[in-house]
C-alpha positions as CSV (number, residue, x, y, z in Angstrom):
1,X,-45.7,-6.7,75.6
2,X,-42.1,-5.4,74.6
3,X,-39.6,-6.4,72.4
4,X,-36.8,-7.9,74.0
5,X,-34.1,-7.4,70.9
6,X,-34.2,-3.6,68.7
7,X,-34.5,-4.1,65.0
8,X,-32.6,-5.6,62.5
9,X,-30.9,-3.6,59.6
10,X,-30.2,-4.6,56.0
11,X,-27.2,-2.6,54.3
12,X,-26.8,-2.6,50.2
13,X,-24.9,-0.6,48.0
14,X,-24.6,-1.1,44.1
15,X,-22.1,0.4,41.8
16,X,-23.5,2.6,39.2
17,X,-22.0,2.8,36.2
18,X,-24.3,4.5,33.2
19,X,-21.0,5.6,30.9
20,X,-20.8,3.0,27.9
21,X,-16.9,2.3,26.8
22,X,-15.4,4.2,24.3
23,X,-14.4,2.9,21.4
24,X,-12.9,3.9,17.9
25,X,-11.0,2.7,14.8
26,X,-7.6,4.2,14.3
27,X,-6.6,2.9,11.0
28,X,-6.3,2.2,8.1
29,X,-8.6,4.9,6.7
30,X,-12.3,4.6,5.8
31,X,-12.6,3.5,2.4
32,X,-9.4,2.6,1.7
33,X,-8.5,-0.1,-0.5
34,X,-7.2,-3.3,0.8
35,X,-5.7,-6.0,-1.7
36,X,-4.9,-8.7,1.2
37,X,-5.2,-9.7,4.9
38,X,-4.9,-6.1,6.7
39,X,-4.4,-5.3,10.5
40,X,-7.0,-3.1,11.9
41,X,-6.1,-0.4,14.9
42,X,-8.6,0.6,17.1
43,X,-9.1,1.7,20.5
44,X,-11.7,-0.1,23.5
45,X,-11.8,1.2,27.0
46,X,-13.7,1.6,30.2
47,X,-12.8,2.1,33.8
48,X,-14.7,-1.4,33.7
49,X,-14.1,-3.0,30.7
50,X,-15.7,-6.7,30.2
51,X,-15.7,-8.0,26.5
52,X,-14.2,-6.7,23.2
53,X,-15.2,-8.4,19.7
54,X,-14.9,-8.1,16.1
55,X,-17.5,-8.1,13.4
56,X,-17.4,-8.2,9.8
57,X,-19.8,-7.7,6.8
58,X,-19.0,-9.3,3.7
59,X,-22.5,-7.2,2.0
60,X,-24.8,-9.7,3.9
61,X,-25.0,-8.6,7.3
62,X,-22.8,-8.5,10.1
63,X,-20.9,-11.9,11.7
64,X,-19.5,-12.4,15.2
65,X,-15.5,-13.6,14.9
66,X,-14.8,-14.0,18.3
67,X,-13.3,-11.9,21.2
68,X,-10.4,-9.3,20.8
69,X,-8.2,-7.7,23.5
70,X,-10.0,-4.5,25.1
71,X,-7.7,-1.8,25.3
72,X,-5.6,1.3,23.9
73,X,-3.6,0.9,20.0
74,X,-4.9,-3.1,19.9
75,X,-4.6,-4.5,16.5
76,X,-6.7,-7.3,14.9
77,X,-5.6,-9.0,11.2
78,X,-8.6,-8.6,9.2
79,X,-8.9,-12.0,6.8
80,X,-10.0,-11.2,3.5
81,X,-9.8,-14.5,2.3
82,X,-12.1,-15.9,4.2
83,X,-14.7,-12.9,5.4
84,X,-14.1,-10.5,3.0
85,X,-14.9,-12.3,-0.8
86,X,-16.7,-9.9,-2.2
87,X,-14.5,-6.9,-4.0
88,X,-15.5,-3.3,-4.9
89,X,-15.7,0.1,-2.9
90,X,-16.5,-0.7,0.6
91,X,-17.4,-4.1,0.6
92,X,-15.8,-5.1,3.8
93,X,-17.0,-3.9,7.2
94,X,-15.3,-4.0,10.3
95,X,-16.8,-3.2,13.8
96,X,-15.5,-3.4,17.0
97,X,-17.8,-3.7,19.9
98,X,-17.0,-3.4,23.5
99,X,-19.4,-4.0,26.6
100,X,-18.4,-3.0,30.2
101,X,-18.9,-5.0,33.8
102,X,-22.4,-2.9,33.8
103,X,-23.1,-4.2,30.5
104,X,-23.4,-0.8,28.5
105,X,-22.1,-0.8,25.3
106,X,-20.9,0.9,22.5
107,X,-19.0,0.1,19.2
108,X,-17.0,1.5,15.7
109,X,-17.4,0.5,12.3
110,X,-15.3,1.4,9.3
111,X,-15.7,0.4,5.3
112,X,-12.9,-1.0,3.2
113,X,-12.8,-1.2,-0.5
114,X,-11.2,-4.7,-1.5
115,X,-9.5,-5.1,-4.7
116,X,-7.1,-8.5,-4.7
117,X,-7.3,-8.6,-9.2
118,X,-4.3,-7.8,-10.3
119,X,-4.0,-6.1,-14.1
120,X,-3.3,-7.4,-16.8
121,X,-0.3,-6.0,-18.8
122,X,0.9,-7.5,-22.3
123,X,3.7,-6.1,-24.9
124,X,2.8,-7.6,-28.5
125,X,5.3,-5.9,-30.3
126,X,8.2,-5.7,-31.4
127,X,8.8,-9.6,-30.6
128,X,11.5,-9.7,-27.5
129,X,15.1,-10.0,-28.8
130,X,14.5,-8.3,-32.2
131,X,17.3,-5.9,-33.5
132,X,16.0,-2.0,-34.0
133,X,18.1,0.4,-35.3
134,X,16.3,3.5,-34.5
135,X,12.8,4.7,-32.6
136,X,10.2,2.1,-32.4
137,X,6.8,2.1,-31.2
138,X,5.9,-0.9,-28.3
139,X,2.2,-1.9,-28.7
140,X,1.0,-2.9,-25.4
141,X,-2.1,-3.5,-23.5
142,X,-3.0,-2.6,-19.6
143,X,-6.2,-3.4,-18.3
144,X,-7.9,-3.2,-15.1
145,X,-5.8,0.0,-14.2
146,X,-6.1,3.5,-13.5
147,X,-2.7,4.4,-13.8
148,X,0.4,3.0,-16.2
149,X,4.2,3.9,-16.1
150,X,6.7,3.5,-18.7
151,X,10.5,2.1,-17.2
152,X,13.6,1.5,-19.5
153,X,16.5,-0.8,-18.9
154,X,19.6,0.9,-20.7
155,X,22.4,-1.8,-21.0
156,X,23.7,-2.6,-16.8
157,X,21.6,0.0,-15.6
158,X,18.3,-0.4,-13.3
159,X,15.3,0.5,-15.0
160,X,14.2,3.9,-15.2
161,X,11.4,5.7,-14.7
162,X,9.9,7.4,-17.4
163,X,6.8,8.2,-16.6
164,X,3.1,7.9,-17.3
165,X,1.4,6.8,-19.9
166,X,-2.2,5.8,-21.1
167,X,-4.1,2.4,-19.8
168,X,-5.9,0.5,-21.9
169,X,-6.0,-2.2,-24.9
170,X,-4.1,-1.9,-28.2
171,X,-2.2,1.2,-27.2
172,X,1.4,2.3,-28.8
173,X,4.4,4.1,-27.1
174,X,7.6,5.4,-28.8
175,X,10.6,4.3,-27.4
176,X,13.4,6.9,-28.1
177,X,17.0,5.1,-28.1
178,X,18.9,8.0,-28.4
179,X,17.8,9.2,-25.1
180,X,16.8,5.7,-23.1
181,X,18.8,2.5,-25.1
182,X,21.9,4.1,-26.2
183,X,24.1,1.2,-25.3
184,X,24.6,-1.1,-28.3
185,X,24.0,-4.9,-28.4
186,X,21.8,-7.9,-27.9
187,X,19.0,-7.6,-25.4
188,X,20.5,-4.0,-24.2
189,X,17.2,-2.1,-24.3
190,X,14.3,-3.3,-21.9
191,X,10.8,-2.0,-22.1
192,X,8.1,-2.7,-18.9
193,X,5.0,-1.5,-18.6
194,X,3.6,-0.9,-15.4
195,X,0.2,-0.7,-14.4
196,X,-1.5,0.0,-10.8
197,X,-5.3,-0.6,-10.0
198,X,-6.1,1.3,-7.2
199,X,-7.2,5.3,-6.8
């Protein structure tokens, strides 16, 4: 008629944990442009972090490439080379994603603009070594750039800067020897054009 034992308690508890990690990209900046392998900074943390990975798009969706530390100023080497082919204003995504031991999640992305073409840079004329006894226009071609410098080599000295000048094919600049090749001889006056490809 009785029970002879009371009844039996069952105890649980579960941790609750609804906040997804935070995550961010630190540098380089969004957009920027990128002309080799580049390390990515970023930031991945959670009172109870689990996994960290990085992602890429190449302009065809994004692609898994394996686990990264979790954690505060981490840095991963982003190959270009291999996941990053195509070049132009931000072609290359990076994301890093980040799950915690409650499996919430949250993640970063940033855009790079890869550009690994050099110009090209050519001086036609005068021919190298010729004798010139007063100013003489250089013909010379840069392409593929958005901005070109002019450096002089005066005798021993280191070349000098002397400033911009216009890109493109077929274009002339005067060299004046009275003020940049005033040292007499054979092979005393250099001329390089230089020519630089990004913004």
């Amino acid at each position: 008629c009785c029970w002879k034992h009371g009844p039996t308690p069952a105890s649980y508890s579960w941790i609750i944990d609804p906040t997804p990690p935070a995550v961010s990209i630190d540098s380089p900046a969004a957009g920027s442009w990128q002309n080799g392998n580049f390390t990515v900074q970023y930031d991945a943390t959670d009172a109870n972090i689990s996994t960290c990975k990085l992602f890429t798009n190449n302009s065809a969706g994004w692609l898994d490439r394996g686990s990264i530390t979790c954690g505060v100023d981490q840095t991963t080497t982003i190959n270009i080379s291999a996941w990053c082919t195509a070049e132009g204003v931000n072609t290359c995504g990076v994301r890093i994603w980040a799950q915690d031991a409650a499996a919430n999640t949250a993640q970063a992305e940033r855009f790079f603009s890869i550009d690994t073409t050099p110009p090209v840079v050519s001086i036609s004329s005068p021919p190298a070594g010729s004798w010139q006894n007063s100013d003489f226009d250089v013909l010379y071609s840069a392409t593929g750039a958005n901005l070109c410098k002019l450096f002089t080599k005066n005798g021993a000295a280191g070349w000098a800067d002397q400033g911009s000048i216009t890109c493109g094919v077929n274009l002339t600049k005067l060299i004046d020897i009275s003020a940049w090749c005033t040292t007499e001889g054979l092979n005393q006056c250099g001329v390089r054009i230089w020519a630089l490809d990004e913004p």
